[in-house]
N, C-alpha and C positions, 0 to 999 in steps of 0.2 A: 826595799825588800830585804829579807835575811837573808848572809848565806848560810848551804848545808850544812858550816861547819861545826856548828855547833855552839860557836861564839859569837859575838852578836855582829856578824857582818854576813852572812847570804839572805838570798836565795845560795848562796855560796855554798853549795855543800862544799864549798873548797874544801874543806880536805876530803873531796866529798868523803850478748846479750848479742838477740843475736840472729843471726838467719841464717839460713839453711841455704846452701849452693852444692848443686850438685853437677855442674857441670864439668867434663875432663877437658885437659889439652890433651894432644896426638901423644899416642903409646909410645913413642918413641925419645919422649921425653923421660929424661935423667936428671935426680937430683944435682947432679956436679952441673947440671947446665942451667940452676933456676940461680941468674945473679940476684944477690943482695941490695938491697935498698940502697941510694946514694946514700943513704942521712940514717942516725936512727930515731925512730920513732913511736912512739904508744898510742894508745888510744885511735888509733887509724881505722878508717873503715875500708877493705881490700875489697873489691870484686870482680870474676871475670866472666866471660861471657867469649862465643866463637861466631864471628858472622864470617861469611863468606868462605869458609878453611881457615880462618886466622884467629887465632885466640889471643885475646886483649887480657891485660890483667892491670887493675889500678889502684893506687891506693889515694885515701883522701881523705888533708885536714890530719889533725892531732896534735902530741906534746912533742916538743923537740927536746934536746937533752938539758938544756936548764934547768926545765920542770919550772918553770916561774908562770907568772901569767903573761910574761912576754914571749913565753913560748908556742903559747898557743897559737897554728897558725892552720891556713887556707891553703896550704900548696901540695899541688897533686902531681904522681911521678904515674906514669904509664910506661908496660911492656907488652910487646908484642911476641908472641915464642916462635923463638930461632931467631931472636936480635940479638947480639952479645949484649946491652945498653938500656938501663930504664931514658925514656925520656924525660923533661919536664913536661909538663900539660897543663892548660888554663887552670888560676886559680879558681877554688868555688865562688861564684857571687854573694853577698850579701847584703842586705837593706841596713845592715845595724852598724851600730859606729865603728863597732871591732870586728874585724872579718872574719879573723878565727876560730873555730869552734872545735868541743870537744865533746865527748857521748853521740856523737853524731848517728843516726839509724840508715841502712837503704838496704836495697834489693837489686837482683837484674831482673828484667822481666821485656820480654822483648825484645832484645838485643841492646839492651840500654840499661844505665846502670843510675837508678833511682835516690835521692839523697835526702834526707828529714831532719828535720830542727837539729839539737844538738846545742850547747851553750857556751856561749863568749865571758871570759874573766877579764875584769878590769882593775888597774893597778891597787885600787883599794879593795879586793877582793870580793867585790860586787858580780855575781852573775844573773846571768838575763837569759831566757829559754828563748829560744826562736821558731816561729812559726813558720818559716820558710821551706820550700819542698822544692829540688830540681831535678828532671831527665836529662842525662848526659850520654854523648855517641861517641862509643870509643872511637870510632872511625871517620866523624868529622869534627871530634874536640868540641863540639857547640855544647853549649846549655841551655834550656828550655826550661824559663818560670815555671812551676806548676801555680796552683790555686794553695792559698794559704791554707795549713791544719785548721779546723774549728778549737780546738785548744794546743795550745804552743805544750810539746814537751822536747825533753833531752833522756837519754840513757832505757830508751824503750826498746821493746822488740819489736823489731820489722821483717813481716812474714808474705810471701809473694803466695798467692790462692788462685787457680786455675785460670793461669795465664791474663790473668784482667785485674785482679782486685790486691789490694793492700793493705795489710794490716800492720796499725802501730796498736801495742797491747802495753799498758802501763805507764811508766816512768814517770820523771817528775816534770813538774811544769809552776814554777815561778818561786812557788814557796811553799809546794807541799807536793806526794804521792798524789797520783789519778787512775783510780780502778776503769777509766775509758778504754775502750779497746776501737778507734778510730781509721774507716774505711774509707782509703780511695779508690776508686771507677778508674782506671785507667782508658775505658771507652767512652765516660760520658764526664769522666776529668772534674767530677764532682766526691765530695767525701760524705760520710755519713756513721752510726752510730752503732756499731753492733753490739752483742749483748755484753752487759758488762765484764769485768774482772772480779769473778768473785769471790777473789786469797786479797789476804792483806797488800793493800797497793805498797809497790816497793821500785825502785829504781836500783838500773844496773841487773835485773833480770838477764835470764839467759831464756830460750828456745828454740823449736824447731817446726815446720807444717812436712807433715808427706800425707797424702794422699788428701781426705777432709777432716786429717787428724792433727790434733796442735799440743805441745807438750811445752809449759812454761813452767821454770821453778826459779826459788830462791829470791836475790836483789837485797837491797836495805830499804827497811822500814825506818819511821820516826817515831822514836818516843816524846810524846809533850806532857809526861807524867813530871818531869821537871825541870830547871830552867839552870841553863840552858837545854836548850830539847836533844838529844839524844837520838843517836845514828847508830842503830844496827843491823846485824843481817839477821834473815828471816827465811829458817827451814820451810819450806814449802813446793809442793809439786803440783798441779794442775794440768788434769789430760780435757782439753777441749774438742768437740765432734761438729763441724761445719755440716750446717744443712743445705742436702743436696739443692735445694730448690728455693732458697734463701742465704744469700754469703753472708748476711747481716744475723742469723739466728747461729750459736751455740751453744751447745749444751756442755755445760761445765760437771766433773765430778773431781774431788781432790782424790791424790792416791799416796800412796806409802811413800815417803821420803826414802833416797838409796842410804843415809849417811846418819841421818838427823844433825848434820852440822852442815849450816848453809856455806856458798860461794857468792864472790860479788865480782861481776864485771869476769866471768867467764864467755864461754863461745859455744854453741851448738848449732849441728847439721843433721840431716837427715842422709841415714845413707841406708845399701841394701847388701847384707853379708849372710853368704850360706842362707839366702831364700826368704831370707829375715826383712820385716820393715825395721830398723832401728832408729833412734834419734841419741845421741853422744852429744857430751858436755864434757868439752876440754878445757884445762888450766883456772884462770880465775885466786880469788885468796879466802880464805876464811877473817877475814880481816876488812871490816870497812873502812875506805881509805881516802884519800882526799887525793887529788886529781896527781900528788907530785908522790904519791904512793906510799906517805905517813898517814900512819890510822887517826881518825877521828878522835882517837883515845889516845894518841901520843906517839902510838909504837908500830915500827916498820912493817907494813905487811910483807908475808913475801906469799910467792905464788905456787899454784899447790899442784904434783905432779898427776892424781886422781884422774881417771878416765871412768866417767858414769855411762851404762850404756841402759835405755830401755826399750825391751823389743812389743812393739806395738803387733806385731803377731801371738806372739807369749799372754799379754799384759803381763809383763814383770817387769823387773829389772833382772840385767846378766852383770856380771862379773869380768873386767876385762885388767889386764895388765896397764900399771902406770906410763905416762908417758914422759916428757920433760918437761918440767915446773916454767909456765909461763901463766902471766896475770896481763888487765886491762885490754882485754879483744875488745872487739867489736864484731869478727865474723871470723868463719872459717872458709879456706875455698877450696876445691877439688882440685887438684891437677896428676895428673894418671892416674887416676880412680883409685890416689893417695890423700890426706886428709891436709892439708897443712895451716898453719898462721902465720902473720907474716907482719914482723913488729910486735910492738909490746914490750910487757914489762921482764926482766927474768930476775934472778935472786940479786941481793943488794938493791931493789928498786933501780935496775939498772934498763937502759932502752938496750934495742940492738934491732939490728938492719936485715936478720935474718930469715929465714924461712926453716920452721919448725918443725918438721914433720910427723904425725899422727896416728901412727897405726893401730887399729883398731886389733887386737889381741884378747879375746875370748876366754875364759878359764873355765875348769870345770865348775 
């Protein structure tokens, strides 16, 4: 298999998104009390969820500060709010020869914190998508196999839909884009095929679901106009409408791009401001990049301060104040019904251990 990079070793896009959390920790939470990561980290997928009174927050999988492919790894740090201390917590499982994976997808969705394919680099810059899917309890550390994807992707969006169902919408998968938009049953723990993607398939998308409304834009496309094939990004918006009486039917219409200059490997959430449905698109680069944060094209990305806001009450896009320049999410999470990211990339392609904070700032 190729990789992405463009040279003749992937599926590798070696040189070579996002879900919506809206859940709070207790009001009483303060920045000065959210500790930093032991390590830092990119490419992480962060999620938290509250059972019982206690809000869990975790992160899992990503690039460690080498940036090599022996960086990539499995290990997951857990916090509980009002611990001073992340823990360590079970690494993720894996079937494939390397455990580590990167573009990873998940969701919470029943007090449990969901995890999807995502891809392993091998020291000759060989990557492999993974079809593997697991539910994890913050509160007894176990993991639970799911049933493998019908097609293996990495750098998709994963979107949680009224409290049962799961959508992965895009990404790549072995050696090209897949306009699939792939549903699993969380009640009958089966998947299945909803309506396609129908913008240019692209990995490293971002999006958001609120309510039976779905808002997917941007990612990189492939050009195979010539050879080697060609990695860019790709301006594009997509407002998707879930039918009430079928999770599997969506009705697709494209809309007005906010920028007309795409983002790759940003992060979106849904959230609700001044009575507003919104969905917000933080950080990310204008630069398609390969996993150690050098562009496809040679040159450094860095990561872009931009906050896109569209309010699905309006249909438009608003106008919001920049925030701090950070690249390679995976997810955004809520805590005091504050927006933040946690890891990643920031200028210099540099990792950090931090918690970024998001606020959402409105303009005329």
């Amino acid at each position: 298999m190729l990789p992405r990079s463009g040279m003749l070793k992937k599926n590798n896009r070696s040189m070579t998104f996002s879900l919506c959390l809206t859940l709070s920790a207790p009001l009483w939470l303060y920045a000065a009390e959210l500790p930093p990561l032991p390590e830092p980290v990119s490419n992480n997928l962060v999620m938290t969820t509250t059972v019982a009174g206690r809000t869990y927050v975790a992160s899992f999988m990503g690039l460690a500060s080498g940036k090599t492919h022996a960086d990539v790894h499995n290990r997951v740090w857990q916090w509980t709010v009002g611990e001073p201390t992340w823990l360590k917590a079970p690494a993720v499982p894996s079937r494939q020869r390397l455990s580590g994976r990167l573009a990873s997808s998940g969701v919470t969705l029943q007090n449990h914190f969901f995890i999807f394919g995502g891809y392993t680099v091998a020291a000759n810059g060989t990557e492999v998508s993974s079809a593997e899917g697991y539910r994890y309890s913050p509160v007894t550390k176990a993991y639970n196999k799911l049933p493998d994807m019908p097609v293996a992707v990495d750098d998709s969006v994963a979107l949680a839909y009224n409290n049962r169902y799961i959508y992965l919408a895009s990404g790549w998968s072995q050696d090209g884009n897949v306009n699939l938009v792939q549903v699993f049953d969380n009640f009958t723990q089966k998947w299945s095929q909803a309506t396609p993607f129908p913008g240019t398939p692209t990995f490293g998308l971002a999006g958001a679901l609120s309510g039976t409304s779905v808002l997917l834009c941007d990612g990189v496309k492939v050009s195979y106009q010539t050879l080697p094939r060609q990695y860019q990004t790709q301006a594009q918006c997509w407002l998707g409408e879930i039918s009430k009486s079928d999770a599997n039917r969506i009705s697709w219409q494209q809309i007005q791009h906010p920028t007309g200059k795409a983002r790759y490997r940003m992060a979106a959430a849904a959230v609700k401001q001044d009575g507003k449905d919104l969905i917000v698109f933080i950080g990310g680069s204008e630069t398609a990049y390969n996993y150690n944060g050098i562009g496809y094209n040679g040159t450094p990305a860095q990561p872009s301060a931009e906050v896109w806001v569209y309010s699905l009450t309006d249909k438009s896009w608003l106008k919001a104040e920049n925030t701090r320049a950070v690249m390679d999410l995976r997810t955004l999470v809520s805590m005091n019904n504050e927006l933040y990211s946690l890891g990643g990339m920031v200028a210099g392609q540099n990792l950090t251990t931090e918690w970024i904070k998001h606020q959402i700032k409105l303009l005329p």
